[in-house]
LOSE-70670 format. One record per residue (C-alpha): residue in one letter; x, y negated, z negated. Coordinates in steps of 0.02 Angstrom, whole numbers. Each point is the difference from the previous one (the first is absolute). Layout:
res = A | X = X | Y = Y | Z = Z;
...
***
This chain:
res = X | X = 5471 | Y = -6602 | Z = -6180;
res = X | X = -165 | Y = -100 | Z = -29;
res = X | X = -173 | Y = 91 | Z = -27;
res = X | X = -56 | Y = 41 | Z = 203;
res = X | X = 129 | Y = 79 | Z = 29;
res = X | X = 7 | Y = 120 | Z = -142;
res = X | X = -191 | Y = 40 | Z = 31;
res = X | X = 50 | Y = 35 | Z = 178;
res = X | X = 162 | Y = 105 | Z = -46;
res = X | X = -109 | Y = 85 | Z = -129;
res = X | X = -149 | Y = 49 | Z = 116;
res = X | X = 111 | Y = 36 | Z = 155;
res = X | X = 71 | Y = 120 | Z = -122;
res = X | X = -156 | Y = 74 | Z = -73;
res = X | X = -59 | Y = 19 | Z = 173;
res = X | X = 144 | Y = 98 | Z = 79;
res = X | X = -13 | Y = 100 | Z = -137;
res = X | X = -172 | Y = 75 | Z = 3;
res = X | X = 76 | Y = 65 | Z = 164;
res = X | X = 147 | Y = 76 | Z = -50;
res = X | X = -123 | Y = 84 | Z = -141;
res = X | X = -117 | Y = 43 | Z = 162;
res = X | X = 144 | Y = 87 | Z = 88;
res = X | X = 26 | Y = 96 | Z = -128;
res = X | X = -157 | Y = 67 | Z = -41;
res = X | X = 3 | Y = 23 | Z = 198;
res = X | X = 141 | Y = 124 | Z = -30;
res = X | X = -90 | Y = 103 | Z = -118;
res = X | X = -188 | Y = -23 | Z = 51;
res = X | X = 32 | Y = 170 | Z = 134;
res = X | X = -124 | Y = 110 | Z = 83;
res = X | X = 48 | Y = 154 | Z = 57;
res = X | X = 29 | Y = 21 | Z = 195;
res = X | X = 139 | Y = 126 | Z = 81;
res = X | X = 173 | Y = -25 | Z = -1;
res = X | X = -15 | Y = -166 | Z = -93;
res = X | X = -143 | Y = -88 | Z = -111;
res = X | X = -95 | Y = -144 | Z = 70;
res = X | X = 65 | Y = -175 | Z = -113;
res = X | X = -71 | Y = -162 | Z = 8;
res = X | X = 170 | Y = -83 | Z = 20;
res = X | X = -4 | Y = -69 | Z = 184;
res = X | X = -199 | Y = -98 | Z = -35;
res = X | X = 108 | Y = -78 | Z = -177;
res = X | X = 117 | Y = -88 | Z = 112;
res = X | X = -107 | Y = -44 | Z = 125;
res = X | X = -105 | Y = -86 | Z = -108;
res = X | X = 153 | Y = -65 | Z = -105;
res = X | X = 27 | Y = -103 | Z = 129;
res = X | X = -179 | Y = -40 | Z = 49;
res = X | X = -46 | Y = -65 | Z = -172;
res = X | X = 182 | Y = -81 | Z = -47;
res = X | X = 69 | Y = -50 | Z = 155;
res = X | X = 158 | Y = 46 | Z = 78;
res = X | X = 123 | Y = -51 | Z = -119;
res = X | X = -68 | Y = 59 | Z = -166;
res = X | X = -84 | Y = 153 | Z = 98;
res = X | X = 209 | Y = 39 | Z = 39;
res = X | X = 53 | Y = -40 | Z = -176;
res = X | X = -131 | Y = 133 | Z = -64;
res = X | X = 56 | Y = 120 | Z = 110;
res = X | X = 185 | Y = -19 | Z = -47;
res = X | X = -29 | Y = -2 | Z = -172;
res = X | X = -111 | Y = 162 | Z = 22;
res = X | X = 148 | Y = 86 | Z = 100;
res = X | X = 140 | Y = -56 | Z = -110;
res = X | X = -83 | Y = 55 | Z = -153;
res = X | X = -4 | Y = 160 | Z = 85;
res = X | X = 192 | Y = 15 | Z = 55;
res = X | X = 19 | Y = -53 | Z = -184;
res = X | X = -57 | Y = 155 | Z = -67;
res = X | X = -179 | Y = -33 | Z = -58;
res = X | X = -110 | Y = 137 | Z = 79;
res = X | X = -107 | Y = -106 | Z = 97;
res = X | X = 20 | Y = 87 | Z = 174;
res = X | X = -121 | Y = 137 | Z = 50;
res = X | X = 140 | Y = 137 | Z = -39;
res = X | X = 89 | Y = -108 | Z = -142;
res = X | X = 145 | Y = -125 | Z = 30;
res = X | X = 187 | Y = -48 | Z = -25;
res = X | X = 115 | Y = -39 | Z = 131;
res = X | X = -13 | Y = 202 | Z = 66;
res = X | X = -151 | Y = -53 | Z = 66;
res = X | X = 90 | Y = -83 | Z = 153;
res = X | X = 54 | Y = 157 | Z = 60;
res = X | X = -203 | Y = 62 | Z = 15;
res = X | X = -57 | Y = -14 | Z = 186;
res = X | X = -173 | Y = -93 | Z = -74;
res = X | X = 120 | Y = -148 | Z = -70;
res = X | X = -28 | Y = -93 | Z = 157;
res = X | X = -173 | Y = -36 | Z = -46;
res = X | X = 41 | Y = -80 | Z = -162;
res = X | X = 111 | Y = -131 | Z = 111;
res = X | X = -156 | Y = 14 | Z = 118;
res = X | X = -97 | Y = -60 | Z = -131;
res = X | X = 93 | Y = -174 | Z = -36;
res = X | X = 1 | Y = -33 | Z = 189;
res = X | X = -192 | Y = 15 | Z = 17;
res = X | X = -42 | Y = -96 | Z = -164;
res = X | X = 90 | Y = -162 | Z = 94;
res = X | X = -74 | Y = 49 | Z = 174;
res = X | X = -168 | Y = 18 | Z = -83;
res = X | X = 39 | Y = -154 | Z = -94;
res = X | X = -36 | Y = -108 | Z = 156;
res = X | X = -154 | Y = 2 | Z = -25;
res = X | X = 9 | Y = -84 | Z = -183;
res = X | X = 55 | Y = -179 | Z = 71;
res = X | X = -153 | Y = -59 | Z = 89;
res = X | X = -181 | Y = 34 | Z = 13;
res = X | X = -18 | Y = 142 | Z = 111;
res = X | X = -146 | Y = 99 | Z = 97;
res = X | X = -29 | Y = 181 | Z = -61;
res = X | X = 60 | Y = 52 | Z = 182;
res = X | X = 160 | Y = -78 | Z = -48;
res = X | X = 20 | Y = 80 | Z = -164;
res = X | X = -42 | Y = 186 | Z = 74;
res = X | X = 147 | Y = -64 | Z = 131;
res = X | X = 103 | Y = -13 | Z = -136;
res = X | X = -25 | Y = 155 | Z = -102;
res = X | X = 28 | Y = 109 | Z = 116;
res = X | X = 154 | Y = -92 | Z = 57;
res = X | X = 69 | Y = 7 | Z = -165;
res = X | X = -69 | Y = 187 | Z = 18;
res = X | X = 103 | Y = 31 | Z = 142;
res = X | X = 154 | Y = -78 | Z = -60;
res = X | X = -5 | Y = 122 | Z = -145;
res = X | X = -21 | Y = 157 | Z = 92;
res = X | X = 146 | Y = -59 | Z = 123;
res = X | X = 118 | Y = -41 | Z = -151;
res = X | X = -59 | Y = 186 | Z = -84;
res = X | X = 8 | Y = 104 | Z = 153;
res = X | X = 171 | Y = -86 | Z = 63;
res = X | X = 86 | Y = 34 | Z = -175;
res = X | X = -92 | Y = 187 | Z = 7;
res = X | X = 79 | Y = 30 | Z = 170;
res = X | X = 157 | Y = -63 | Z = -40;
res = X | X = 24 | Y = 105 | Z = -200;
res = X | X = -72 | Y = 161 | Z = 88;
res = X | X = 130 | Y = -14 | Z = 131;
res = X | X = 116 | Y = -41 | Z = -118;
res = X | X = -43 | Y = 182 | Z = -93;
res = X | X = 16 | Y = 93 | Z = 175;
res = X | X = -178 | Y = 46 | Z = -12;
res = X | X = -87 | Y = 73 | Z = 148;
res = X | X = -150 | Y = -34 | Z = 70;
res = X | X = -11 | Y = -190 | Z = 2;
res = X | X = -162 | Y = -26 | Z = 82;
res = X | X = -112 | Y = 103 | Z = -89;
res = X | X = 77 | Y = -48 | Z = -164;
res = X | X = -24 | Y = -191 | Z = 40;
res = X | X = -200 | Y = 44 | Z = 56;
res = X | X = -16 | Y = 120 | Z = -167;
res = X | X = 80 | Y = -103 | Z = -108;
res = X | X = -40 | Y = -173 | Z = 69;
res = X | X = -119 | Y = -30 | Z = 142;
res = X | X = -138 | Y = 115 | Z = -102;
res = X | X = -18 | Y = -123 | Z = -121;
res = X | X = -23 | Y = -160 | Z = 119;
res = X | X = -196 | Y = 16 | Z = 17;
res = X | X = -24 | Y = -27 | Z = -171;
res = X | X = 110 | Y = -146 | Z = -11;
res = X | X = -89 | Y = -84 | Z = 147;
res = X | X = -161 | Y = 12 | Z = -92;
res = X | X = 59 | Y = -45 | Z = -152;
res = X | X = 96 | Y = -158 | Z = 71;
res = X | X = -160 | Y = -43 | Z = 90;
res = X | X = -102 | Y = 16 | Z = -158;
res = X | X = 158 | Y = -112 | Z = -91;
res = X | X = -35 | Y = -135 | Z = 118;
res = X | X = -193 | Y = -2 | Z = -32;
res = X | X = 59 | Y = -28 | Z = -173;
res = X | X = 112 | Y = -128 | Z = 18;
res = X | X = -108 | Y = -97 | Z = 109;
res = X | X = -132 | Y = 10 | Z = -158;
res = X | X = 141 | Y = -48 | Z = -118;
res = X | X = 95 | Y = -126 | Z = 76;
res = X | X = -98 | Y = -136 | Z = -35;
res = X | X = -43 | Y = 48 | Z = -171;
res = X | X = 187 | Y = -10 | Z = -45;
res = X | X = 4 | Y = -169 | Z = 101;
res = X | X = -140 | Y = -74 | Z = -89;
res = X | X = 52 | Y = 66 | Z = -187;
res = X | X = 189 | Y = -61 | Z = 59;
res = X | X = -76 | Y = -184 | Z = 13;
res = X | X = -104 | Y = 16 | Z = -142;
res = X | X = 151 | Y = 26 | Z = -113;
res = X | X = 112 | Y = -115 | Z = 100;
res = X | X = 111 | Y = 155 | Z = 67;
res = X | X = 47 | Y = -75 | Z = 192;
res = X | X = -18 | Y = 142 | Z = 127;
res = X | X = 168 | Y = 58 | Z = 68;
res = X | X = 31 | Y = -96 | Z = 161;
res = X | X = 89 | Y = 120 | Z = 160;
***
């Protein structure tokens, strides 16, 4: 293994890591709201992917959810493998899908319409994941009332998430080539998609 790529292997590392460490203070940064609190989860992947690109923005994501089904309580309500069984689980997978659709983005230069684009693809992808996984567990349970459960428990929270995802892509527009520049500087190649 010569010096690049252990600098590469070292930073790829260090950088999927600050967003594992972001998704988890997601988890536990909550506001209050009804029925469920408000997280910052969904805007963490989205911009996992945004500021990675799609491959390390998916490795974050999977290291974030299997250090949940591990045991570590990293998940808004904890974790272990239990957690499977919990009709918001589906947004945890959600969340791996939309760091590599938001990851896109990462391989060339794009316009800050194309980012937004983007982000709230990846945005939709994880509220398809999360509310297909919530209809199919509360099914599952034999739990009535379907629809209103899948607008209380899920659709509620979507406005947020849009605005947050559009704000995410503001950011990552700013950001992008910061982390460009500073990965030349150090001799880091950007990942190519």
């Amino acid at each position: 293994m010569n010096k690049y790529s252990t600098k590469l292997m070292a930073v790829d590392i260090a950088e999927c890591a600050v967003f594992v460490a972001l998704m988890i203070a997601g988890a536990y940064i909550k506001i209050p709201f009804p029925f469920m609190p408000l997280t910052f989860q969904t805007v963490f992947a989205v911009l996992a992917g945004l500021l990675l690109g799609w491959k390390k923005g998916i490795i974050a994501m999977t290291v974030y959810a299997f250090v949940g089904l591990v045991g570590l309580p990293v998940f808004t309500s904890g974790g272990g493998f239990s957690y499977v069984l919990m009709p918001s689980f589906g947004y945890i997978i959600g969340f791996i899908a939309s760091a590599g659709v938001a990851g896109i983005a990462y391989s060339r230069q794009k316009k800050l319409w194309q980012i937004i684009l983007l982000a709230l693809a990846a945005f939709v992808v994880d509220y398809v994941f999360g509310i297909a996984y919530f209809i199919m567990i509360w099914q599952l349970n034999g739990n009535a009332g379907l629809w209103s459960a899948v607008v209380t428990y899920n659709v509620v929270y979507m406005p947020k998430d849009a605005v947050l995802t559009l704000l995410s892509a503001f950011l990552a527009y700013a950001v992008i080539p910061v982390i460009r520049k500073m990965h030349r500087r150090t001799g880091v190649k950007t990942e190519k998609q």
